[in-house]
DRENTOR-563987 format. One record per residue (C-alpha): residue number from 0; y, z, x. Coordinates in Angstrom, 2 decimals, padded with zeros to 5 digits. Layout:
NUM, Y, Z, X
...
//
This chain:
0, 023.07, -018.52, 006.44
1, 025.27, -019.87, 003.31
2, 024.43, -018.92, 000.08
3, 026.10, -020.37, -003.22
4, 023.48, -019.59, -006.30
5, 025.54, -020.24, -009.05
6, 023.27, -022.37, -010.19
7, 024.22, -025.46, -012.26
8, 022.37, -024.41, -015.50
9, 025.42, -022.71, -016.43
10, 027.36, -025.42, -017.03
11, 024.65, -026.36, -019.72
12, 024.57, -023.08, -021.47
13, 028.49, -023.10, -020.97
14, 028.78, -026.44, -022.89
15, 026.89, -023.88, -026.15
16, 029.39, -020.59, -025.44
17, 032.06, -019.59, -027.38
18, 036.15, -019.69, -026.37
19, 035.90, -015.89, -025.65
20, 032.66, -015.41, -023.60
21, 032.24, -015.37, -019.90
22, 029.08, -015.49, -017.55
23, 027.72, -013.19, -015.27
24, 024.71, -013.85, -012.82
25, 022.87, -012.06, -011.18
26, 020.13, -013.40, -008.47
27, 018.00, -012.52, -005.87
28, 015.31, -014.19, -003.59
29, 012.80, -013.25, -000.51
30, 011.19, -014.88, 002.28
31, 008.60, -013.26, 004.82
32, 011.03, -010.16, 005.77
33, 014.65, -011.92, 004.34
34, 015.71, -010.87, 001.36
35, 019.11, -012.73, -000.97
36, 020.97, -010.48, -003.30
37, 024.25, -011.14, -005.61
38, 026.64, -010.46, -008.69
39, 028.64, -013.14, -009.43
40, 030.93, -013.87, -012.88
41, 032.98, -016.72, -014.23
42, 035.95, -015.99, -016.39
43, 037.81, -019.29, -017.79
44, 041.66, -019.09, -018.02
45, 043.34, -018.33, -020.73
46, 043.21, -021.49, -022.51
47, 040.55, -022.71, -021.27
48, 036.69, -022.37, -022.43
49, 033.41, -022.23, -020.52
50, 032.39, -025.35, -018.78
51, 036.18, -026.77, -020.10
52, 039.46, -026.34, -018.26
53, 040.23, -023.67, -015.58
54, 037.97, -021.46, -014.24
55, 038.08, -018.38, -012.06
56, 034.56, -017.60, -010.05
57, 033.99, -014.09, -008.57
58, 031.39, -013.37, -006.35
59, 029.53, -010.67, -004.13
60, 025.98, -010.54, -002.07
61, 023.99, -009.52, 000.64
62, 021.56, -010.93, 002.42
63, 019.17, -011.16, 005.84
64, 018.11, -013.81, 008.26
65, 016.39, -014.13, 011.75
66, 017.58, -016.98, 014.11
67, 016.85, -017.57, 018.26
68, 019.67, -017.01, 020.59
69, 017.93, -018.63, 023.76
70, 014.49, -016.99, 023.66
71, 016.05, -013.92, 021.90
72, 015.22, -013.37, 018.14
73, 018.23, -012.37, 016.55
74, 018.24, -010.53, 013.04
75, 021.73, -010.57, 010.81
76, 022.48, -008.16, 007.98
77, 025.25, -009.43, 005.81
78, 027.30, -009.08, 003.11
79, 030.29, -010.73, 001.53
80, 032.57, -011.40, -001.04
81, 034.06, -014.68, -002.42
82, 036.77, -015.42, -005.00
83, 037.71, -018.77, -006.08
84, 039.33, -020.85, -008.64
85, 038.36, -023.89, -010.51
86, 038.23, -026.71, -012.88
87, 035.27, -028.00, -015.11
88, 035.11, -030.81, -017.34
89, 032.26, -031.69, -019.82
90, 031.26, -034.34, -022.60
91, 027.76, -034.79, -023.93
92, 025.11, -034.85, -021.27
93, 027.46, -034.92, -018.64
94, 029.02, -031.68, -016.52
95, 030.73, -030.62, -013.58
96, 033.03, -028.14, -011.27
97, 034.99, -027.77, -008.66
98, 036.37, -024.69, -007.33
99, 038.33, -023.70, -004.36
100, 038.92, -020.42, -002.35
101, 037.79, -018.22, 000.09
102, 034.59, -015.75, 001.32
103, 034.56, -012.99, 003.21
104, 031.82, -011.57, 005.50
105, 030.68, -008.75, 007.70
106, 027.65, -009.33, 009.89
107, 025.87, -006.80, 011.88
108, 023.65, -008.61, 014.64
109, 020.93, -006.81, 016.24
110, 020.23, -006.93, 018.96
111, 024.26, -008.12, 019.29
112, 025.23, -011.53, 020.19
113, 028.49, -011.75, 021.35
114, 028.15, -016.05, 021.45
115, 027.56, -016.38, 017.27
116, 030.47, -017.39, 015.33
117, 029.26, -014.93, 012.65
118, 029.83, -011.74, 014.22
119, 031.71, -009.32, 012.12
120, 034.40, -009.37, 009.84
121, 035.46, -013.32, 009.04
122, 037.19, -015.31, 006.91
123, 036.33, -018.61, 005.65
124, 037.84, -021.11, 003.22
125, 035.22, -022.53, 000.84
126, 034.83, -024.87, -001.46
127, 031.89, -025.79, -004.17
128, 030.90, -028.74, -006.59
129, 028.22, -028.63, -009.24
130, 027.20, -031.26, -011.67
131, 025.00, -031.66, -014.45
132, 023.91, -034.98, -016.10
133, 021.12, -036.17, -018.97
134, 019.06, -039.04, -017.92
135, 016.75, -038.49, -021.70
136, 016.57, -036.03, -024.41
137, 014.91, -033.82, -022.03
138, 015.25, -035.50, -019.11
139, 018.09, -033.85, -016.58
140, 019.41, -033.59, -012.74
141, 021.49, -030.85, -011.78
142, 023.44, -030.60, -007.93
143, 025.34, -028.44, -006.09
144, 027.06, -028.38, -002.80
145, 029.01, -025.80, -001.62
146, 031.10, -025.81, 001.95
147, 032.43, -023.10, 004.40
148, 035.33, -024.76, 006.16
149, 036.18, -023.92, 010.07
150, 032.35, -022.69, 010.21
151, 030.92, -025.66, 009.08
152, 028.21, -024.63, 007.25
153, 027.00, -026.00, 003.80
154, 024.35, -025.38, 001.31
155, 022.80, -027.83, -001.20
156, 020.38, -027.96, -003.97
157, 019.06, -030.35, -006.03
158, 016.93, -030.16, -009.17
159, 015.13, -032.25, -011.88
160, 014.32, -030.65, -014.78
161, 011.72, -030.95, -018.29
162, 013.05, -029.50, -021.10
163, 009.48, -027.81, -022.60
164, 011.49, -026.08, -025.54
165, 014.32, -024.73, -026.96
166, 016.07, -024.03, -023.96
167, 013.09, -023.61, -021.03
168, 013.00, -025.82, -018.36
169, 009.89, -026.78, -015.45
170, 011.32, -029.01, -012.25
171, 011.26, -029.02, -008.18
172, 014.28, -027.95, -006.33
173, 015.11, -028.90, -003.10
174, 017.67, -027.18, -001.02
175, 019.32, -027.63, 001.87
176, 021.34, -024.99, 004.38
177, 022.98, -025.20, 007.71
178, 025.43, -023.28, 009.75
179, 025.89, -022.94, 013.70
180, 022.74, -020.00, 013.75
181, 020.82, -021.34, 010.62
182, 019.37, -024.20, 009.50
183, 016.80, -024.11, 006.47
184, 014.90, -026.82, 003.70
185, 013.01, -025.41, 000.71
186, 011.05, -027.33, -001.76
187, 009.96, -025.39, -004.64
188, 009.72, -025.38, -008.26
189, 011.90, -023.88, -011.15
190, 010.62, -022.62, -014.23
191, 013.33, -021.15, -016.42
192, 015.62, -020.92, -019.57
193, 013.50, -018.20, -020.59
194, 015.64, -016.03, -023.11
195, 014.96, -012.99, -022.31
196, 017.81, -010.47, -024.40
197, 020.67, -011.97, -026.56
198, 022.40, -014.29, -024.47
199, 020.79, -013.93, -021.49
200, 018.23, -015.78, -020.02
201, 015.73, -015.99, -016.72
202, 014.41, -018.60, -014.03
203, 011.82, -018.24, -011.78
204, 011.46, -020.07, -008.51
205, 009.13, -020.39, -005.85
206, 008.20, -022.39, -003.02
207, 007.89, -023.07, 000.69
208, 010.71, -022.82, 003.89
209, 011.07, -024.65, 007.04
210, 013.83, -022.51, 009.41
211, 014.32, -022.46, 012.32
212, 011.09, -021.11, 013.70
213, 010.59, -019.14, 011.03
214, 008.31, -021.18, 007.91
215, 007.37, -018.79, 005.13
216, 007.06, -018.61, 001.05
217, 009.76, -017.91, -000.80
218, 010.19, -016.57, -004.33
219, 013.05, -015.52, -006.35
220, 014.75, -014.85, -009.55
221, 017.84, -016.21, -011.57
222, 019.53, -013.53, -014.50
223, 022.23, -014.98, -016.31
224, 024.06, -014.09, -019.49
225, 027.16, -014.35, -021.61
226, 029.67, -011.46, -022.61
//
């Protein structure tokens, strides 16, 4: 399973920060017994500002998933690492990024399966887009697509979003995941911008998974603030 939660609502509040700030994010989601935890922080260049110019992205989680080898059930207990670097352009009510770099992971598959391209320590090259665009005042799409290269695995979302006020937002989000063990849809629904401390706000999301045998709920959260 592929994860890339930076989600695109940055680029929205980076379009507001100032030249000196950065973002951090923190996220984390469940599903029946899986579980999706991670730190990540964007730093712009010297130079360059938040959601303008050069970017660095640094990133770190850990996660769980169940898949079938034959008529075995398979569990996987990873974590990982990424660190990438990037370039992000906006204007008003239009956004994006693209960064480039690399992830690594250790998985731990019980009971083992010596056939899954995910066993272990590995080493991928990655990279991720995200876009943001305005279609009304409050009115807005955001996207992102992220790809592991040599595993061929990706991960997508997309979301529409209602401004409500100030800067809260209510919208589905559909996502998309696949790699050679995994394959997962969610449709759920997003409710957040919620400031919850000085520069730093929350989303909430929830909704239902099809995987690979294993359909359940799913819930999580999205923290994310400037410094």
């Amino acid at each position: 399973m592929r994860r890339a939660l930076a989600c695109c609502a940055l680029l929205a509040l980076a379009a507001k920060a100032l030249a000196d700030d950065r973002l951090w994010i923190v996220t984390g989601e469940a599903a029946r017994s899986d579980y999706y935890f991670s730190l990540g922080t964007i730093i712009p260049l010297p130079g360059s500002t938040l959601g303008n110019g050069w970017m660095q992205r640094y990133w770190a989680d850990t996660f769980t998933y169940s898949y079938l080898s034959g008529p075995q059930e398979i569990r996987a207990d990873v974590w990982g690492a990424e660190a990438m670097l990037g370039y992000a352009a906006s204007r008003p009510g239009l956004s994006g990024a693209l960064y480039l770099g690399g992830r690594y992971s250790n998985a731990h598959l019980s009971p083992d399966d010596p056939s899954s391209e995910l066993n272990g320590n590995q080493l991928f090259g990655k990279a991720q887009a995200e876009g943001n665009v305005s279609f009304t005042q409050r009115l807005r799409g955001e996207g992102i697509v992220s790809y592991l290269f040599d595993l061929d695995g990706y991960w997508t979302r997309a979301r529409l979003l209602y401004t409500l006020d100030k800067s809260m937002f209510v919208g589905p989000e559909l996502i998309f995941q696949n790699d050679p063990n995994y394959t997962a849809r969610k449709l759920g629904v997003a409710l957040g911008g919620i400031q919850v401390l000085p520069k730093t706000w929350i989303t909430f999301k929830a909704g239902y998974r099809w995987q690979s045998g294993q359909n359940a709920v799913y819930g999580g959260v999205e923290l994310v603030g400037e410094y």
